[in-house]
C-alpha positions in Angstrom: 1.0 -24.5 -0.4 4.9 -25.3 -0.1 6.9 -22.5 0.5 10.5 -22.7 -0.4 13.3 -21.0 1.7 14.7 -18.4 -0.3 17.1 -16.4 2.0 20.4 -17.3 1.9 23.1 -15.2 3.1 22.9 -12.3 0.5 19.4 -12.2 -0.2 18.9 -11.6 -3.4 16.5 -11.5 -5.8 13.7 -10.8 -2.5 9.9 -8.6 -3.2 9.7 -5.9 -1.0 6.0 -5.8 0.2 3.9 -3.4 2.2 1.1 -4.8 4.1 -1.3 -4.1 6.4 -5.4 -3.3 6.8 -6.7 -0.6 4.3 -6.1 3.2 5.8 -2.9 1.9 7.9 -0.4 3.7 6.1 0.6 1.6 3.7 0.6 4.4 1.0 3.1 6.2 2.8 5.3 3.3 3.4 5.2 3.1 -0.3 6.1 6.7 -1.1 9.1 6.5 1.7 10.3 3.6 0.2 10.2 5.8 -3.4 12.6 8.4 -1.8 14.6 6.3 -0.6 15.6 5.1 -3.7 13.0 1.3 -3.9 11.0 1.8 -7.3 7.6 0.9 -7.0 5.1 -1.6 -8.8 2.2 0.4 -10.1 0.1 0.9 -12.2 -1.2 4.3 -11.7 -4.6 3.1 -12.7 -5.7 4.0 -9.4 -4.7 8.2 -8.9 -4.3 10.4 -6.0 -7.8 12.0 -4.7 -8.9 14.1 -1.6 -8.3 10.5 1.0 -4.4 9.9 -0.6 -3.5 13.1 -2.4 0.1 11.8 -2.4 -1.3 8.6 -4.5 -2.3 5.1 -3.9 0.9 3.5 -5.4 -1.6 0.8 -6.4 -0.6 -2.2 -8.7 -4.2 -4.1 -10.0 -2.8 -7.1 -11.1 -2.4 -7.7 -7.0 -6.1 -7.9 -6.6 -6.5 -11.0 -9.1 -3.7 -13.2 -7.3 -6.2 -15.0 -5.8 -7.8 -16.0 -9.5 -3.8 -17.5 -10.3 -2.3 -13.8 -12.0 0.7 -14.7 -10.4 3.5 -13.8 -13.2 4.1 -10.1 -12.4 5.9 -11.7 -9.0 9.1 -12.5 -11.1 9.0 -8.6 -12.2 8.8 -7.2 -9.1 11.6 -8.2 -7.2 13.5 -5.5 -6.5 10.7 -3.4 -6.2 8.3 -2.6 -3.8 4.2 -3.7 -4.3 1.5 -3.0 -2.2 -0.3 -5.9 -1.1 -3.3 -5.8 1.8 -3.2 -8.8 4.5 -5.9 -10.3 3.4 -4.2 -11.5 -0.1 -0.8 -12.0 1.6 -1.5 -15.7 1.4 -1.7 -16.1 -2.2 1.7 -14.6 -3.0 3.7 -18.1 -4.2 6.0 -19.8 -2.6 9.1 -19.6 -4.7 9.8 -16.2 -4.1 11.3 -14.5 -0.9 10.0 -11.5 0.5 10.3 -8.7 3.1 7.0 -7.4 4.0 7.0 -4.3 5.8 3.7 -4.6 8.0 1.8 -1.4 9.1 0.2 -1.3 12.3 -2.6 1.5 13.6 -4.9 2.3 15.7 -8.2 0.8 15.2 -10.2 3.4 16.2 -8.0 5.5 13.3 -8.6 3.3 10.8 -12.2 2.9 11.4 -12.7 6.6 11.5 -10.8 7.1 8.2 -12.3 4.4 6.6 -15.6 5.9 6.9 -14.7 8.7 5.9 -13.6 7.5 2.7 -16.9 6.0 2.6 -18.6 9.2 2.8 -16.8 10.9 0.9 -17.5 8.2 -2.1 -21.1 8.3 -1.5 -21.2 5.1 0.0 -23.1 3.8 2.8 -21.6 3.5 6.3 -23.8 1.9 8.6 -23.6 -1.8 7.4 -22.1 -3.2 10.1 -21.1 -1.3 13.6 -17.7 -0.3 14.1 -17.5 -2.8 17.4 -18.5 -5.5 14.8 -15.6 -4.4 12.4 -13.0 -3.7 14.6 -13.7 -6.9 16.2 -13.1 -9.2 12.9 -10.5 -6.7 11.9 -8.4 -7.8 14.7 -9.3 -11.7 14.4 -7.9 -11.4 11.0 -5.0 -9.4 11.5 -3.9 -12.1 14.3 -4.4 -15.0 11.8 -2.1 -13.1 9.0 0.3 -12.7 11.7 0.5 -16.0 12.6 0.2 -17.0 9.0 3.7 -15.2 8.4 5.2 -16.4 10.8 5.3 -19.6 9.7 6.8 -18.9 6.1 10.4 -19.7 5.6 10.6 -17.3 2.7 9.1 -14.5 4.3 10.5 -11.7 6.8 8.4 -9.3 8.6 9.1 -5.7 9.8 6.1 -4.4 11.8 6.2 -0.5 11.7 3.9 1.5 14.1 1.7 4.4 11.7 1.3 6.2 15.2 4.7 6.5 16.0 6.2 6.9 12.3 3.8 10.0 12.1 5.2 11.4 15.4 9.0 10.7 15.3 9.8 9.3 11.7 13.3 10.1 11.9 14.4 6.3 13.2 12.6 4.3 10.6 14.6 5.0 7.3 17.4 3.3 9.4 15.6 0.5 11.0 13.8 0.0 7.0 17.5 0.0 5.5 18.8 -2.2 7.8 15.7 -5.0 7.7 16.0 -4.8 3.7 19.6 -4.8 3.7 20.4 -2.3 0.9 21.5 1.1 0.4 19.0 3.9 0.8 18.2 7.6 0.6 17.9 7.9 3.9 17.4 11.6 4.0 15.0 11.5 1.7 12.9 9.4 3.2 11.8 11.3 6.8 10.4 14.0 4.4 7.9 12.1 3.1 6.2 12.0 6.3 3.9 14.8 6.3 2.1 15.9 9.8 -0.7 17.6 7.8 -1.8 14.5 6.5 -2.4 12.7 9.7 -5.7 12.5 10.2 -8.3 10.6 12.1 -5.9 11.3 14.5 -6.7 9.2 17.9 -5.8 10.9 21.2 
């Protein structure tokens, strides 16, 4: 696919994206980019339950990229979507983005990802967690590299771990990398401690 570069010196006209595995925190990022003042692309087809009771901030049209429903795109800039990795590469290539990319800890997001599973009624011993993790990470480094090599996309990479710990830098460092006025005291709230769980020693 030929990608265009899109960023010139004011960057305009960009998608904000959040990325990353499911259960990384990509549903916060989305809600602290909501308070600080980012509208986001949803849907609300998918609501809050007992595994995000802050919401999913889902957008469903996402999931069918990959079978060419690719004209919300224009709509959304200026907006924030949620997009996992594994359908980053179908985003086209004549539109800029910013993807803010979560990062977690594996053993978290395994835990909480069964969890979910359970709590579904669905079953969670089709393949081992050593199995999982292992192709998690396999395909986490080829998105990785995969973004790297896009001229019309830039990456933030924001540790879940650390956000949930000491949140208070990252409405900075998130205003700076997307280069627009924020609520930045709005945004540290979001994070709530309660909510951390699965939580990994």
């Amino acid at each position: 696919m030929k990608l265009f570069n899109k960023f010139g010196k004011k960057e305009k006209g960009f998608v904000t994206v959040v990325s990353g595995l499911p259960r990384s925190g990509t549903s916060l990022m989305m809600k602290m980019l909501e308070a600080g003042g980012i509208p986001p692309m949803t849907d609300n087809i998918r609501t809050a339950d007992d595994d995000n009771p802050k919401g999913y901030f889902e957008y469903e049209r996402v999931k069918k990229m990959p079978d060419g429903d690719i004209g919300w795109v224009k709509e959304a800039q200026g907006k924030a979507v949620k997009v996992i990795a594994a359908l980053l590469e179908h985003l086209p290539g004549d539109y800029a983005y910013k993807v803010i990319f979560m990062r977690r800890n594996m053993d978290e997001i395994l835990a909480s990802q069964r969890q979910m599973l359970i709590r579904s009624g669905k079953p969670t011993d089709d393949i081992s967690d050593e199995k999982l993790a292992e192709l998690y990470r396999k395909h986490i480094a080829k998105v990785e590299n995969w973004m790297s090599q896009q001229s019309n996309l830039k990456v933030l990479y924001v540790d879940y771990n650390d956000l949930m710990q000491n949140p208070n830098p990252y409405p900075e460092k998130i205003q700076q990398f997307l280069g627009v006025e924020m609520e930045i005291a709005s945004m540290s709230g979001v994070v709530d401690p309660a909510l951390y769980r699965q939580r990994k020693e």
